[in-house]
matplotlib code that plots the C-alpha trace (Angstrom):
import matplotlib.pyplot as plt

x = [-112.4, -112.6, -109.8, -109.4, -106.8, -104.7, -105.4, -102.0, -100.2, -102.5, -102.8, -105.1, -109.3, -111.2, -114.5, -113.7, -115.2, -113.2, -114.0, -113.8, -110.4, -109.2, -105.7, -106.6, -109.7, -111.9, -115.7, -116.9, -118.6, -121.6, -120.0, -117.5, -117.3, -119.1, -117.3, -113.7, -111.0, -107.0, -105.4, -104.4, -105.0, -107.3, -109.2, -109.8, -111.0, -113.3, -114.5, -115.2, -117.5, -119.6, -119.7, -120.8, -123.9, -124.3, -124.8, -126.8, -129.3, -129.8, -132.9, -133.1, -133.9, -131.0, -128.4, -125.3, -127.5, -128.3, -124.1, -123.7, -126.2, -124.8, -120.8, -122.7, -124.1, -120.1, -118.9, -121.4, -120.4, -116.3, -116.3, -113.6, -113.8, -110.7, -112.3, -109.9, -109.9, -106.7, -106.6, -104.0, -102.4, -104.9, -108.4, -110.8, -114.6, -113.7, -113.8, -117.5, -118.2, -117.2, -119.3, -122.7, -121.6, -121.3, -124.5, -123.3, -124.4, -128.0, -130.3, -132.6, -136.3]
y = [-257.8, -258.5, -258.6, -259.6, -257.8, -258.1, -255.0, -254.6, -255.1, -253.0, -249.1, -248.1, -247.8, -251.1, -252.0, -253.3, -256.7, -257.8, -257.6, -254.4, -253.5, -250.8, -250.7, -249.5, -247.9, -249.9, -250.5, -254.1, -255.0, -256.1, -258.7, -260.1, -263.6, -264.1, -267.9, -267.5, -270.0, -271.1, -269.0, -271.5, -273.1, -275.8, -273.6, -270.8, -273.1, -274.1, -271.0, -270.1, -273.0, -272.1, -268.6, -269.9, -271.4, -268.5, -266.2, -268.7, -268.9, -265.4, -263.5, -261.2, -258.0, -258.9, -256.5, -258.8, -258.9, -255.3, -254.6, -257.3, -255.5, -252.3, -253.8, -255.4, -251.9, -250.5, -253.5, -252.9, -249.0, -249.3, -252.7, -253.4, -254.2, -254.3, -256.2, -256.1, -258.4, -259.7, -263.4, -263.6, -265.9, -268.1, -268.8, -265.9, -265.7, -262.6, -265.5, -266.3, -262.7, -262.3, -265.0, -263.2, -260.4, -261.9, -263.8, -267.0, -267.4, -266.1, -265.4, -267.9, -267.8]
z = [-147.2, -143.6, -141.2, -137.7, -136.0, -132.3, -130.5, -129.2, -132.9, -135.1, -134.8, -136.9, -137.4, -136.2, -134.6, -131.3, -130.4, -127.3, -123.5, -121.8, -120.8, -118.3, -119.0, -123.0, -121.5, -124.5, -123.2, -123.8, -127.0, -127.7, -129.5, -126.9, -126.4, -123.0, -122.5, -121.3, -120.3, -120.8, -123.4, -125.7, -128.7, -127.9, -125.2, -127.9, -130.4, -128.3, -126.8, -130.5, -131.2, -128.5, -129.3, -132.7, -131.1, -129.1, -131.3, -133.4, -130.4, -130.1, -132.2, -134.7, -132.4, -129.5, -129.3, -130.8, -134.0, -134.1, -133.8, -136.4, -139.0, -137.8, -138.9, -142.2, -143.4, -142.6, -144.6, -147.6, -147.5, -147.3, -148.9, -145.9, -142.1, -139.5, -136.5, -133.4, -130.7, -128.6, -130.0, -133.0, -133.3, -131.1, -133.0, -132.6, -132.4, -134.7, -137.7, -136.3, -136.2, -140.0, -141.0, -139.6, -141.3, -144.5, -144.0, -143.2, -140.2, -138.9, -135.8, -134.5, -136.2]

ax = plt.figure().add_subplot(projection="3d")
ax.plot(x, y, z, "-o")
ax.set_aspect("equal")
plt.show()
């Protein structure tokens, strides 16, 4: 099972996939959404859908693919996978995230 999780709710072990962030001193992931706007509903569903095509775009040797095989072969070992972002409730490109590493989504040829 994979999880997405708000940063400031959950406590315990996650893979980070958010912005960096001085305040909690978390480095930027390889996998943050680089498309930002309103913090709503409508804007984060959007955001999400581009991320989508984003990472879609990208090949197989960039570095968001190599962090996305790297959270598949964590996912194949544990059989579980808390990714943390600062979305919830709003929708997350975590969800867009899960579906690469459940090979549902893939890298451009």
């Amino acid at each position: 099972m994979i999880k997405i999780k708000k940063y400031s709710d959950y406590k315990g072990p996650g893979e980070y996939i958010g912005r960096y962030n001085h305040y909690h001193k978390l480095n930027a992931s390889p996998l943050k959404n680089p498309y930002t706007g309103p913090v709503n509903y409508k804007s984060n569903l959007r955001l999400v859908v581009k991320f989508k095509k984003y990472l879609e775009s990208l090949p197989e040797d960039s570095v968001q693919w190599k962090e996305i095989r790297r959270l598949q072969h964590i996912y194949k070992v544990k059989r579980e996978l808390v990714l943390v972002c600062w979305c919830d409730p709003l929708p997350c490109h975590g969800e867009i995230i899960k579906s690469a590493i459940l090979g549902e989504i893939h890298p451009s040829e």
